[in-house]
C-alpha positions as CSV (number, residue, x, y, z in Angstrom):
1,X,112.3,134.0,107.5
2,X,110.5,135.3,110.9
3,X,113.7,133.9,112.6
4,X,116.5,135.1,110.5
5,X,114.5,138.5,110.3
6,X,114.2,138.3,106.7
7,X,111.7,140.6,104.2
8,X,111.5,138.9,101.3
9,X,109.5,141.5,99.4
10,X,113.0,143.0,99.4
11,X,114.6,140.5,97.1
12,X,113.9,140.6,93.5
13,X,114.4,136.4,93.2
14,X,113.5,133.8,95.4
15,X,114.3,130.6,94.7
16,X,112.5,127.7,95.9
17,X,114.1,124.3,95.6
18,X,110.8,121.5,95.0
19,X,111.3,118.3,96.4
20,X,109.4,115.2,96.2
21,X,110.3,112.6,98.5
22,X,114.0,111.5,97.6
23,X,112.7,110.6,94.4
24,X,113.0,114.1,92.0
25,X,113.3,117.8,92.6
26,X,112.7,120.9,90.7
27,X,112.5,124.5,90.5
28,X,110.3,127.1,91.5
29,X,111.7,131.1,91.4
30,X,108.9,134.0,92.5
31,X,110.1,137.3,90.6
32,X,109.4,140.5,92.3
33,X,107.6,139.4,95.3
34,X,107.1,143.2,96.3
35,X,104.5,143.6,93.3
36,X,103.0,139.8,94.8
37,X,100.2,141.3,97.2
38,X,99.5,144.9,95.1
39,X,98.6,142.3,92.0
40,X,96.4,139.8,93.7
41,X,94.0,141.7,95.9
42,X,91.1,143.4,95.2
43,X,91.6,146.6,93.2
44,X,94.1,144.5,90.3
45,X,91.7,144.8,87.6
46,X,92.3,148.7,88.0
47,X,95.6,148.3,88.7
48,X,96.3,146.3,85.0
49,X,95.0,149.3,83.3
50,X,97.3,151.9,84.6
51,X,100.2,149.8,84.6
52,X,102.5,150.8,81.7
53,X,104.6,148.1,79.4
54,X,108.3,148.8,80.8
55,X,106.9,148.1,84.0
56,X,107.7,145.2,86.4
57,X,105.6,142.5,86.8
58,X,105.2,139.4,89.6
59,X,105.7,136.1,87.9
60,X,106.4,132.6,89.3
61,X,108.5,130.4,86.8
62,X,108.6,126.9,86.9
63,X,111.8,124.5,86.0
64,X,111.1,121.1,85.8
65,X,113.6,118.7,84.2
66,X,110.9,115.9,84.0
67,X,107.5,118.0,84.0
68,X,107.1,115.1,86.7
69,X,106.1,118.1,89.8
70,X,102.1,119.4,89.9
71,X,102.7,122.8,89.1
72,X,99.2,124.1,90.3
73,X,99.7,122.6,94.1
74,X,102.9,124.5,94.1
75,X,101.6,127.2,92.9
76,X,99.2,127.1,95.8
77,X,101.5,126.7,98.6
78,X,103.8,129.3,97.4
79,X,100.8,131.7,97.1
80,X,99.6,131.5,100.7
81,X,103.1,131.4,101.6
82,X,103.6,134.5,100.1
83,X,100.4,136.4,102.0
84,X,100.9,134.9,105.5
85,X,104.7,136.6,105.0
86,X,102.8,139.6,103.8
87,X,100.8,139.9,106.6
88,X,103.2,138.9,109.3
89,X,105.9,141.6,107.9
90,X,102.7,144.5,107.2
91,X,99.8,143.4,109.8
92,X,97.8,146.5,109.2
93,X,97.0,145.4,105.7
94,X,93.5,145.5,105.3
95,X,93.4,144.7,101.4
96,X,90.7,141.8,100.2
97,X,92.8,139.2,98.7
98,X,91.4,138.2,95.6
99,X,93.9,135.8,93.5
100,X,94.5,135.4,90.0
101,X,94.6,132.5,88.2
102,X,97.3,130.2,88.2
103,X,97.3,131.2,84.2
104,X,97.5,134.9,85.0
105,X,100.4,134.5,87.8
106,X,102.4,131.5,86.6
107,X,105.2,131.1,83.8
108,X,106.6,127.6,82.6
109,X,109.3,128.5,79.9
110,X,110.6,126.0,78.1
111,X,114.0,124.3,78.9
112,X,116.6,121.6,78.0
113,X,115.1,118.2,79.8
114,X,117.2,115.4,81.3
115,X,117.1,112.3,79.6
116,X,118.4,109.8,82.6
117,X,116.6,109.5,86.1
118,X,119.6,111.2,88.0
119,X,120.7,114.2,87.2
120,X,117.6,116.3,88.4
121,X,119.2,118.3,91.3
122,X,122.0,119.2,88.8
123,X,119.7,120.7,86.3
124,X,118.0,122.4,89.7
125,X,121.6,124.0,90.0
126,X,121.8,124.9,86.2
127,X,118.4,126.4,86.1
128,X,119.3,128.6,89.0
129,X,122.7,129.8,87.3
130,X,121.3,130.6,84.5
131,X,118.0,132.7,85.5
132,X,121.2,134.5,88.6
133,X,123.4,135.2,85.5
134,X,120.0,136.9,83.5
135,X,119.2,138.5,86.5
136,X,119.3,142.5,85.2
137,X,116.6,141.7,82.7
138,X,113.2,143.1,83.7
139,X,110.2,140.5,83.4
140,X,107.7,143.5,82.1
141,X,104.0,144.1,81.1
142,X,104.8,143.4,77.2
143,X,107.1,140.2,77.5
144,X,103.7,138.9,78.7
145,X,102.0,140.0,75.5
146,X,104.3,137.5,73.7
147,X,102.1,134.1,72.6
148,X,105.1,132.2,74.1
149,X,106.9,132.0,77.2
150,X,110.3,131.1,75.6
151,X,111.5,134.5,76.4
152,X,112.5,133.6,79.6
153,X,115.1,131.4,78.7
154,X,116.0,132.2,75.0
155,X,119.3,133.7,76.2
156,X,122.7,131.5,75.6
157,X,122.9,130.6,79.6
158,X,120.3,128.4,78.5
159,X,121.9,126.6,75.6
160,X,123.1,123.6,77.5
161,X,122.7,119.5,77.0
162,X,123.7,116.2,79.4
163,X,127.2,116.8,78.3
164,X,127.3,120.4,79.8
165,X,125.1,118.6,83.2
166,X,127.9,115.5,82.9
167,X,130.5,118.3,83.6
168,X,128.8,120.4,86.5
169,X,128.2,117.5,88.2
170,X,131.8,116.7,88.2
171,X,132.7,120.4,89.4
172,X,130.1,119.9,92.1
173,X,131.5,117.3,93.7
174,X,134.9,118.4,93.3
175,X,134.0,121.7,95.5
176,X,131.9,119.5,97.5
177,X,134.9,117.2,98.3
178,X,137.0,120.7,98.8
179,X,134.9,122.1,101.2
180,X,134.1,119.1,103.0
181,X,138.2,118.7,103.5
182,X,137.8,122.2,105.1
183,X,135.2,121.7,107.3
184,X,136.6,118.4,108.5
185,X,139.7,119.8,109.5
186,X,138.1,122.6,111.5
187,X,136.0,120.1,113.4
188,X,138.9,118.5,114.6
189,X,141.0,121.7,115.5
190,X,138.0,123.4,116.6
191,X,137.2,120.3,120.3
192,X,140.7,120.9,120.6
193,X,140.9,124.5,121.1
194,X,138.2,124.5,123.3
195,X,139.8,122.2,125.6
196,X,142.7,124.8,125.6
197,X,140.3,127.4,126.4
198,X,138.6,125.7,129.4
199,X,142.4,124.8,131.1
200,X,143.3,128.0,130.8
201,X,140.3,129.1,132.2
202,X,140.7,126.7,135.0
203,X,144.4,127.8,135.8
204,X,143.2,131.2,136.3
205,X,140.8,130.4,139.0
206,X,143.7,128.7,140.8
């Protein structure tokens, strides 16, 4: 992010691909990562009583299609992630961090599951579309007074099985395949009219 000169307290979702090895990945999205620093430093106690219902909250959702990742050593990378960025991007914070609890900062709705031992970065993919196409509702003070978490994905873009995975997986590949045709034929074009380039370049200084 220091590279491509990105803030990403300016973004209301991040997503954050999980990988283990070759061998599974899932998904982790941080919601409203502006409200990320003002909610886990030292004054948050005071800041949970003025806070009113409608308003936004910070909230990192796990998606895992095989509860297979450790959700808690996530959790903690992502954290201190989150604070060096902070820091980097606003160095004259002086604020006492003082984190909540994984409990307090953490939300693991449920979801449909995969039943084969493939299709994991699929249901990454599916998980992602469907938390981009709910992303104009608010995660606020009172969805967190709910005893369940299912409000997360209770909406329709989460009504899918292995048949609706079977089929994304095909349309993947296809555009995969369609932009791989695109990209192939540019690398050939592309040596070519650089050595046009460089004769002509060459004929000029004659």
């Amino acid at each position: 992010t220091a590279k491509k000169n990105t803030n990403i307290f300016e973004k209301r979702f991040i997503f954050i691909p999980i990988t283990n090895g070759s061998l599974h990945c899932s998904l982790c999205v941080v919601v409203n990562p502006s409200k990320c620093y003002e909610e886990n430093v030292s004054h948050k106690d005071d800041l949970d009583e003025t806070r009113n219902d409608n308003e936004e909250v910070f909230k990192i959702i796990f998606l895992d299609s095989l509860k297979m990742h450790s959700t808690h050593r996530v959790y903690k990378n992502v954290m201190h992630w989150l604070f060096s960025e902070y820091e980097r991007l606003y160095p004259k914070s002086s604020l006492e961090r003082n984190n909540k609890s994984f409990n307090e900062n953490c939300i693991i709705p449920p979801v449909p599951y995969q039943d084969n031992a493939w299709d994991c970065g699929v249901f990454v993919c599916r998980y992602a579309f469907g938390l981009y196409k709910e992303r104009k509702k608010k995660i606020c003070k009172r969805d967190l007074n709910r005893t369940k978490n299912n409000f997360i994905t209770e909406s329709k873009f989460f009504e899918f099985d292995m048949t609706d995975i079977a089929k994304m997986r095909d349309d993947l590949k296809n555009l995969i395949e369609d932009i791989s045709k695109i990209y192939l034929e540019h690398k050939e074009v592309e040596p070519i009219k650089k050595r046009k380039t460089s004769i002509k370049e060459k004929q000029k200084k004659r």
